[in-house]
C-alpha positions as CSV (number, residue, x, y, z in Angstrom):
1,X,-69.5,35.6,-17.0
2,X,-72.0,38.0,-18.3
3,X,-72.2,40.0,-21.9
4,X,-70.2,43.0,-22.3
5,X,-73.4,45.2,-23.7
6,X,-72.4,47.7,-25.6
7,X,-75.2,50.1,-26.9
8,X,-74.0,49.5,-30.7
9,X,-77.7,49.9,-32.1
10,X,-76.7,53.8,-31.3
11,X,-74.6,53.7,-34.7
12,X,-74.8,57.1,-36.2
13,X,-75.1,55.8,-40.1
14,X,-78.7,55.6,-40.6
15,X,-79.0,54.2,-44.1
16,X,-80.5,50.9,-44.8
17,X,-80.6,49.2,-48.0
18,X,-84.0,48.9,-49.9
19,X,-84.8,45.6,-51.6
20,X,-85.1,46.8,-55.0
21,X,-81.5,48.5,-54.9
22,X,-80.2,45.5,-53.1
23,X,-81.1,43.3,-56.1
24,X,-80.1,45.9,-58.9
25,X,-76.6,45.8,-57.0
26,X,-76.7,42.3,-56.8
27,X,-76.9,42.0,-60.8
28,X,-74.4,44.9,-61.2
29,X,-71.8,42.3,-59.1
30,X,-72.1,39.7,-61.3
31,X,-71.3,41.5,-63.9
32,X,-68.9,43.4,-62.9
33,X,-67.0,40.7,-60.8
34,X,-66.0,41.0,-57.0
35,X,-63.1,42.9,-57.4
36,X,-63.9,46.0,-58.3
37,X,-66.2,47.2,-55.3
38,X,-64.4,44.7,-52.5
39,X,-61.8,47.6,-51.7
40,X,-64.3,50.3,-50.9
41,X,-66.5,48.2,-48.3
42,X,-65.0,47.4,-45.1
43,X,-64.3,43.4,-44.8
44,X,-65.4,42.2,-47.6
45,X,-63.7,39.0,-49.4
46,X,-62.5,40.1,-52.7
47,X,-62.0,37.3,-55.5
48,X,-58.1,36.9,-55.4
49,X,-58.7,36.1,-51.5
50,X,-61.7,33.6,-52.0
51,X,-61.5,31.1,-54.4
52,X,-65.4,30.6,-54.1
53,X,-65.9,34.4,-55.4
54,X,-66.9,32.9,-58.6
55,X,-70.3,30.7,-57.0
56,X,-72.2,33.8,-56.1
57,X,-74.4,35.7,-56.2
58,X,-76.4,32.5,-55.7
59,X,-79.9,31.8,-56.7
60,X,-82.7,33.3,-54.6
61,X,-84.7,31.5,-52.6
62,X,-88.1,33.0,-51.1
63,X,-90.0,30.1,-49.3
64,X,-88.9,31.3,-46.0
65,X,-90.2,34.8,-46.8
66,X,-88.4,38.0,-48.3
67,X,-88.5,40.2,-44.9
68,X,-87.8,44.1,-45.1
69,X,-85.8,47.1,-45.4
70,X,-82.5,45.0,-45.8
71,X,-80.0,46.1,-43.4
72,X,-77.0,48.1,-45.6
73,X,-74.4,46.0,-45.9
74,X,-71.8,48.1,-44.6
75,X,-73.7,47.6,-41.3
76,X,-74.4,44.4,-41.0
77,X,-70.4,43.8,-42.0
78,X,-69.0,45.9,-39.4
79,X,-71.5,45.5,-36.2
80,X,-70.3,41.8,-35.3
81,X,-70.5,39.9,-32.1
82,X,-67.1,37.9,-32.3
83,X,-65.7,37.1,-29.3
84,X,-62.8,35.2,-30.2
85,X,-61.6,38.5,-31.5
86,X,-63.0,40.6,-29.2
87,X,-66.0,42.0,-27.2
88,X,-66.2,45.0,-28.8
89,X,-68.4,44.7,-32.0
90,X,-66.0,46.5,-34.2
91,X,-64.1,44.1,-34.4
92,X,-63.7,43.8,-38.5
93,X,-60.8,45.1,-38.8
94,X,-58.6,42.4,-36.9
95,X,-61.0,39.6,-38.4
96,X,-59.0,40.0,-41.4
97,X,-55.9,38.0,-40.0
98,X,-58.2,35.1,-39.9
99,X,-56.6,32.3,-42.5
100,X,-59.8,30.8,-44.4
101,X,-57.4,28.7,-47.0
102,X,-56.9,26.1,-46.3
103,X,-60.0,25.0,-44.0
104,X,-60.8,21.6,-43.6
105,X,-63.6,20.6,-41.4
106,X,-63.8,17.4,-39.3
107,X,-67.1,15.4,-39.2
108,X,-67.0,12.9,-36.4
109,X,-68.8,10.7,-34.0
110,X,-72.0,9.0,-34.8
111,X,-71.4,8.4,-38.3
112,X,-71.0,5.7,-40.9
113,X,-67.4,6.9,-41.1
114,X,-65.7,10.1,-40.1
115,X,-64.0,12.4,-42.2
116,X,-62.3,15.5,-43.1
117,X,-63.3,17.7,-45.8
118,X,-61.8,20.8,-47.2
119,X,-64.3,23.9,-47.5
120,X,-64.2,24.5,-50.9
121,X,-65.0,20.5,-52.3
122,X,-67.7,21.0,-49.4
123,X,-68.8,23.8,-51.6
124,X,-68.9,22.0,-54.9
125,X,-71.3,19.2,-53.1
126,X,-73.5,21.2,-51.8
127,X,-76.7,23.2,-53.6
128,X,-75.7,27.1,-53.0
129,X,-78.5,29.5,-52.4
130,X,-79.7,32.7,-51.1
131,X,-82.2,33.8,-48.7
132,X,-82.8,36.6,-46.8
133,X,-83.8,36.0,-43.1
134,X,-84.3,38.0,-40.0
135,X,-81.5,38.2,-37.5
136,X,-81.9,38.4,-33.5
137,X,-79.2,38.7,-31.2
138,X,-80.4,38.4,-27.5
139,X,-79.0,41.5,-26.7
140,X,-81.9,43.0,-28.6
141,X,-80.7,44.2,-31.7
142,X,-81.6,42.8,-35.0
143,X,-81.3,42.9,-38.8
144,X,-82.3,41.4,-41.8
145,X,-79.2,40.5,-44.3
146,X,-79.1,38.1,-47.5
147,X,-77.0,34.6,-46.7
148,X,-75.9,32.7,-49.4
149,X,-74.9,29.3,-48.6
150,X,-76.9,25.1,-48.1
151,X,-79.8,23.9,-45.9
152,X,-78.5,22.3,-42.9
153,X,-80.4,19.3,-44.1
154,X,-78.4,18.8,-46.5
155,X,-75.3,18.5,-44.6
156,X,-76.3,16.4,-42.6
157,X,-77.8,13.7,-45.1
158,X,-73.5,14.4,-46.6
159,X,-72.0,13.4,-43.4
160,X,-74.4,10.3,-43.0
161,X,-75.1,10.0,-39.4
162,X,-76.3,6.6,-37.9
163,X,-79.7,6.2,-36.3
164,X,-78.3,7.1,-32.7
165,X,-77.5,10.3,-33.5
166,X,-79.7,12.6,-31.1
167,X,-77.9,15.8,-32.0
168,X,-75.4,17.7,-33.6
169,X,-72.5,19.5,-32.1
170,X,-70.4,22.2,-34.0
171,X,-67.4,24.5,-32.8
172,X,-65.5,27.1,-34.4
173,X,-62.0,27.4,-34.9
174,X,-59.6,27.7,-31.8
175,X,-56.6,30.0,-33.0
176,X,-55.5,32.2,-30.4
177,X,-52.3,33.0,-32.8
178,X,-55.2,35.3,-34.7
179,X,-57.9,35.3,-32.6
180,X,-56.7,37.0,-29.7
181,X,-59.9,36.6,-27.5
182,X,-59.2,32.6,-27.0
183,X,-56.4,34.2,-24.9
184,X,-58.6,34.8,-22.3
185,X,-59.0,31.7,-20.2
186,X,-62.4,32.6,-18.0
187,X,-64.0,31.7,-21.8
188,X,-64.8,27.6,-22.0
189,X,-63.0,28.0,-25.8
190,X,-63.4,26.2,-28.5
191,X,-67.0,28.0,-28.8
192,X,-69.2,25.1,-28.7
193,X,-73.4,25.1,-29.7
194,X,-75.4,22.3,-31.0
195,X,-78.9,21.8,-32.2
196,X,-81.2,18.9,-31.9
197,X,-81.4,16.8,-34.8
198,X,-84.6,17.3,-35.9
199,X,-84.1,21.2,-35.2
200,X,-80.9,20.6,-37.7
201,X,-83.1,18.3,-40.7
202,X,-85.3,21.1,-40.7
203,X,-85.9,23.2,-43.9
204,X,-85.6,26.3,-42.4
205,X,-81.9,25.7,-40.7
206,X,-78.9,27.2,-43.1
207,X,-75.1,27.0,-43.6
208,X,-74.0,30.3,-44.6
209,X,-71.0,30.6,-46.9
210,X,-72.0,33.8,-48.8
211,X,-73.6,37.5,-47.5
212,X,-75.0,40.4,-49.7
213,X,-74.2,38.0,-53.1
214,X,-70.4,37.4,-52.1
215,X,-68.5,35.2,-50.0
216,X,-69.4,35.6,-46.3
217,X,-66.7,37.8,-44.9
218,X,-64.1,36.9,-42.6
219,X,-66.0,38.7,-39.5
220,X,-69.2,37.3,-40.7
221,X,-67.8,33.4,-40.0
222,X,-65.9,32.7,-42.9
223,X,-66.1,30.3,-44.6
224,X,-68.9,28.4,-42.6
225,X,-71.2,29.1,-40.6
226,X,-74.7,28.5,-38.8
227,X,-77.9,30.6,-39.7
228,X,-80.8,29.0,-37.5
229,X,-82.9,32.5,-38.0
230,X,-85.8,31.4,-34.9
231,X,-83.1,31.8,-32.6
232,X,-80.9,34.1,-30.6
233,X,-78.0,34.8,-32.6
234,X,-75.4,33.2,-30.3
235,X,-76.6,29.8,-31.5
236,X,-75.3,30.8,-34.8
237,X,-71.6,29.1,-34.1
238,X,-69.2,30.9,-36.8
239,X,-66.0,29.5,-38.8
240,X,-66.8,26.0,-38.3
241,X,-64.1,23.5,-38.0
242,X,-65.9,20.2,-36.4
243,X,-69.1,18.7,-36.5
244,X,-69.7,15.9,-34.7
245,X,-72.8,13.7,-33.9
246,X,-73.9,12.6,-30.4
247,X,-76.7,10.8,-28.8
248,X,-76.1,13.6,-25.8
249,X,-77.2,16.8,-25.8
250,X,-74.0,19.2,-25.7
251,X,-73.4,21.9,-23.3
252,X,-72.7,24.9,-25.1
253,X,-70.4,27.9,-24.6
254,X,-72.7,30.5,-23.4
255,X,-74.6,27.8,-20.8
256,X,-71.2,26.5,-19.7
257,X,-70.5,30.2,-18.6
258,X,-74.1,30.9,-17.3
259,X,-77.0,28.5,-17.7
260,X,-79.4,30.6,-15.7
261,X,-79.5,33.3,-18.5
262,X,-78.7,31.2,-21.9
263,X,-79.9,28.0,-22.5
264,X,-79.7,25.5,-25.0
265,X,-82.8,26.1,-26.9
266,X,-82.4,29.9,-27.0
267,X,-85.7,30.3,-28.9
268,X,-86.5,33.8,-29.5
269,X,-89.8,34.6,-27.2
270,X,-90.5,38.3,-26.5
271,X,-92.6,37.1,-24.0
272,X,-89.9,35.3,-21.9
273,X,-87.7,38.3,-20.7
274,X,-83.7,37.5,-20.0
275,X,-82.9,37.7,-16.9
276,X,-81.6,41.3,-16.9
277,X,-83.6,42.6,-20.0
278,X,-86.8,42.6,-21.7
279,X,-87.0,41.2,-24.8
280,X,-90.3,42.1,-26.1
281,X,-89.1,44.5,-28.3
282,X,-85.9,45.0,-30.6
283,X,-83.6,47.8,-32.6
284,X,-82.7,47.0,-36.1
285,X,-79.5,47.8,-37.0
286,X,-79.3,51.9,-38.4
287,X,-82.2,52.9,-37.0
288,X,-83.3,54.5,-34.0
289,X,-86.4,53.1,-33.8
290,X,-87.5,49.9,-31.4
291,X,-90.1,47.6,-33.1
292,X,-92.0,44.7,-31.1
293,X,-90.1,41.1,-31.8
294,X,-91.9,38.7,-32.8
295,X,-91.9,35.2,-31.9
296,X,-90.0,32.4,-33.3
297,X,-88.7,35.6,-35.0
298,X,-91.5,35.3,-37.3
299,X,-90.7,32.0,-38.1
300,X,-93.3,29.9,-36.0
301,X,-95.0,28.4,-39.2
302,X,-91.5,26.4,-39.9
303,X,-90.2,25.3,-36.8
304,X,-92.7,25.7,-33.7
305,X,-94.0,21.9,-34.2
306,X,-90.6,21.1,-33.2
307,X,-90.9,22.0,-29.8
308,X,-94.8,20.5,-28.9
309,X,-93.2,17.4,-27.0
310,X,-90.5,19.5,-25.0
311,X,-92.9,22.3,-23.8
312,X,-91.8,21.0,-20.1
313,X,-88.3,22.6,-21.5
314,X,-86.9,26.1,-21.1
315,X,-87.4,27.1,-24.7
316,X,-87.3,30.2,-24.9
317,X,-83.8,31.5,-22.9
């Protein structure tokens, strides 16, 4: 099963948002409250349909780097890969139908003790921040958006794995009631991706449950999803609804459809072309330019000690 590609980086909005007006903005919503601007953006949560409204904007974080121009927000809300929807990336519109209260989300296998646990006393557990990271799909388009949300680390260290546990597996919500694209049976649904353990403990992997200072909207992955920025974005699982820990490495959606053209580790490399594509270079989102990619994304100095013993691995696909 190969990618629908869709030249979407051909948007006719050009805008992008600057940092400085970004963070004025961001001010100006705390403020005011959610309310008032959530009708006028396409897709965004607004306070009566969020209960978490009220936790952001969070505080910023900038260890990981404060990339730039921001992509505008409209943009980067409405330009989504989401395939139990659809596989056309204006798929917004329908994500609102998507439930998000109540969630609950099911931590299992190698673990002290299983358990489930609603989204919002997941919330209240965990340390919310923001940080803005780079963004790399593998079909070569890219932006740079403002998550709010928890280090991975931290979940994990909540959910208390044993010592066996070799790596974690996370899927997203099976629904085809409201998501419409589960219908289709050639798709191995639930989507399914994992990461290595020591690829999930480290300080650069994030839980998103915010974007642009509000609650992440519904086509975004509301309310929980994966941000592992060195990475091609279909690692990112969205709308999380089980995590489970194994001592065997998962097979994940997009391998289980075709492993010779996405792998596990999906590093982004734009040395290492896909198959059908070169990835050396990318388009950010609302602009018409293509700038080189770099790689790890940029984020080498935090992650590429993880992969020094599996260098006999197929990192970077």
């Amino acid at each position: 099963m190969l990618i629908k590609r869709i030249h979407g980086w051909e948007v006719p909005e050009r805008e992008a948002t600057s940092e400085s007006a970004y963070l004025n903005r961001r001010g100006l919503v705390k403020a005011m409250g959610l309310g008032a601007i959530a009708a006028s953006v396409p897709g965004l949560a607004r306070a009566e349909d969020d209960p978490s409204a009220k936790l952001y904007p969070a505080k910023a974080n900038a260890t990981y780097g404060a990339p730039t121009p921001m992509t505008a927000e409209k943009l980067a809300t409405t330009y989504n890969n989401y395939y139990e929807f659809d596989t056309d990336k204006s798929i917004y519109k329908a994500a609102q139908k998507l439930p998000i209260r109540p969630w609950m989300i099911k931590v299992a296998g190698l673990v002290e003790k299983p358990f489930e646990i609603d989204i919002d006393s997941l919330l209240a557990k965990m340390p919310l921040e923001e940080r803005v990271y780079r963004h790399r799909c593998v079909e070569t388009w890219s932006m740079i958006v403002p998550w709010s949300g928890f280090a991975m680390k931290s979940l994990v260290e909540f959910c208390k794995p044993t010592s066996g546990a070799k790596y974690v597996v996370m899927q997203t919500l099976n629904n085809p009631k409201v998501m419409p694209g589960e219908k289709d049976s050639t798709y191995p649904w639930p989507y399914t991706e994992g990461l290595a353990m020591d690829e999930a403990m480290n300080d650069l992997c994030f839980v998103a449950t915010g974007l642009y200072g509000k609650p992440i909207p519904k086509q975004n992955g509301a309310p929980l999803r994966l941000v592992a920025p060195w990475k091609y974005g279909f690692k990112n699982v969205k709308s999380i609804v089980s995590i489970e820990f194994t001592e065997k490495r998962p097979v994940s959606f997009w391998e289980k459809l075709n492993s010779d053209e996405y792998g596990f580790w999906a590093n982004v490399n734009p040395q290492v072309p896909h198959p059908r594509w070169s990835q050396a270079t990318e388009k950010p989102l609302g602009t018409s330019d293509r700038v080189p990619t770099q790689l790890y994304n940029g984020y080498g100095e935090f992650v590429a000690g993880l992969y020094e013993g599996r260098k006999s691995e197929k990192l970077f696909m």
